[in-house]
C-alpha positions as CSV (number, residue, x, y, z in Angstrom):
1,X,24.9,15.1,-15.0
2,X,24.3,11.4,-13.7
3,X,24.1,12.9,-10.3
4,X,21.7,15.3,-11.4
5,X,19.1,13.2,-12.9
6,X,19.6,10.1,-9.9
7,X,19.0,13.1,-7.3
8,X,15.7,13.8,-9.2
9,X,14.3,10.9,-9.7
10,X,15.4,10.0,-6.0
11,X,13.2,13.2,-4.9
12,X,10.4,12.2,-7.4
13,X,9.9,9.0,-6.3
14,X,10.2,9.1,-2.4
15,X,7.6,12.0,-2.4
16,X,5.3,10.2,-2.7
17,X,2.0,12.1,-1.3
18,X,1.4,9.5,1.6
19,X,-2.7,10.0,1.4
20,X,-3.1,9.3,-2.3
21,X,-1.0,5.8,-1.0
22,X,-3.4,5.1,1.7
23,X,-5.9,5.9,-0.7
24,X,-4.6,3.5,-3.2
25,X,-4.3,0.9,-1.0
26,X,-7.6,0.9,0.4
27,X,-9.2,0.8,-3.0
28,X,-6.8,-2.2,-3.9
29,X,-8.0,-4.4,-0.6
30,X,-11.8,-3.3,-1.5
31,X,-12.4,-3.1,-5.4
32,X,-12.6,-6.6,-6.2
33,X,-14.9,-7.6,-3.1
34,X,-16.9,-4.7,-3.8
35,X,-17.4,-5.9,-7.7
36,X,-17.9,-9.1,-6.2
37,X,-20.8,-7.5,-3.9
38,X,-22.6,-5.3,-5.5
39,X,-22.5,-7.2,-9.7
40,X,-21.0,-5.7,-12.2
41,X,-20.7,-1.6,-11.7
42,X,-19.8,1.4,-13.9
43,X,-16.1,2.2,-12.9
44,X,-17.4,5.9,-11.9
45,X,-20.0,4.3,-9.3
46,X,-17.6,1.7,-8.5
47,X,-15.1,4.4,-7.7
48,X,-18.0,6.2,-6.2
49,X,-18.8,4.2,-3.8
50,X,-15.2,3.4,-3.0
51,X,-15.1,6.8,-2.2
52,X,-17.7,7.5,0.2
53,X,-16.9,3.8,1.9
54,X,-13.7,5.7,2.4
55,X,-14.6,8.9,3.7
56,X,-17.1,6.8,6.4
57,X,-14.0,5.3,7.7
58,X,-12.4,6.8,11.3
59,X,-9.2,8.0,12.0
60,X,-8.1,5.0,13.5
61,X,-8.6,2.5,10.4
62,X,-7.3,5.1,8.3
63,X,-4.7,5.4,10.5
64,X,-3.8,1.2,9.6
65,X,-3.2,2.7,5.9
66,X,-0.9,4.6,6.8
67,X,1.3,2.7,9.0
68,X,0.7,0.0,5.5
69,X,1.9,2.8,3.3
70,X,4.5,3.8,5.0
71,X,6.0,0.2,5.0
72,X,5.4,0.0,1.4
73,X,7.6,3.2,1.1
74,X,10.1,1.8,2.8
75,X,10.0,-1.2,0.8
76,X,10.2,1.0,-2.1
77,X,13.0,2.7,-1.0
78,X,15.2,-0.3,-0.4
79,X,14.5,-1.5,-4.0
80,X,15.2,2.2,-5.0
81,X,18.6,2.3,-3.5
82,X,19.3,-1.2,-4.9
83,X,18.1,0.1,-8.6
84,X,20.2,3.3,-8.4
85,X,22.9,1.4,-7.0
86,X,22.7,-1.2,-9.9
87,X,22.5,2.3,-12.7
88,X,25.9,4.2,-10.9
89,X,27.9,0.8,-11.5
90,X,26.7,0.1,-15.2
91,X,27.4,3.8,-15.7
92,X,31.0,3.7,-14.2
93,X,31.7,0.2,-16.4
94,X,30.5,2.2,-19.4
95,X,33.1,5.6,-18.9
96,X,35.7,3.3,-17.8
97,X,35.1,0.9,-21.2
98,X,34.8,4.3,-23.4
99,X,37.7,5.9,-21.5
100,X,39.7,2.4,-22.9
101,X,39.0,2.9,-26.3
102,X,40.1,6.3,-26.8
103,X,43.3,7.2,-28.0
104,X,46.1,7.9,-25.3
């Protein structure tokens, strides 16, 4: 059962679909100078404009968000297997304290 449920949040969490993460990092680097820009903005024409700044941009810049999202996933996945790591040991303490306290 443990395996079950670390196996899929394993495969939910390092499928990450890699252009909503380049996507998402791009707006992070440009939101606030944007704001800072262009005053204060609706968040559907600030995300507007976001949008079409992003969709103006060539393959090779948008190739730079990749290559940073695909570090961030790897950073993610070395805290991942730390997390998991962290759960399965908690997880074996707690059968091997409940295996103590039952009756022999």
């Amino acid at each position: 059962h443990t395996y079950t449920y670390m196996h899929t949040y394993v495969h939910m969490h390092t499928h990450m679909h890699s252009g909503v993460k380049r996507y998402g990092i791009f707006l992070s680097e440009h939101r606030t100078k944007l704001t800072e820009e262009l005053g204060t903005l609706s968040m559907s024409s600030l995300s507007k404009q976001l949008g079409v700044m992003w969709s103006a941009l060539d393959d090779i810049r948008k190739l730079e968000y990749r290559k940073k999202a695909d570090v961030d996933k790897q950073r993610y996945l070395r805290e991942l297997k730390v997390y998991l790591r962290e759960v399965h040991q908690a997880h074996l303490c707690a059968i091997l304290i409940v295996a103590r306290l039952l009756p022999s």
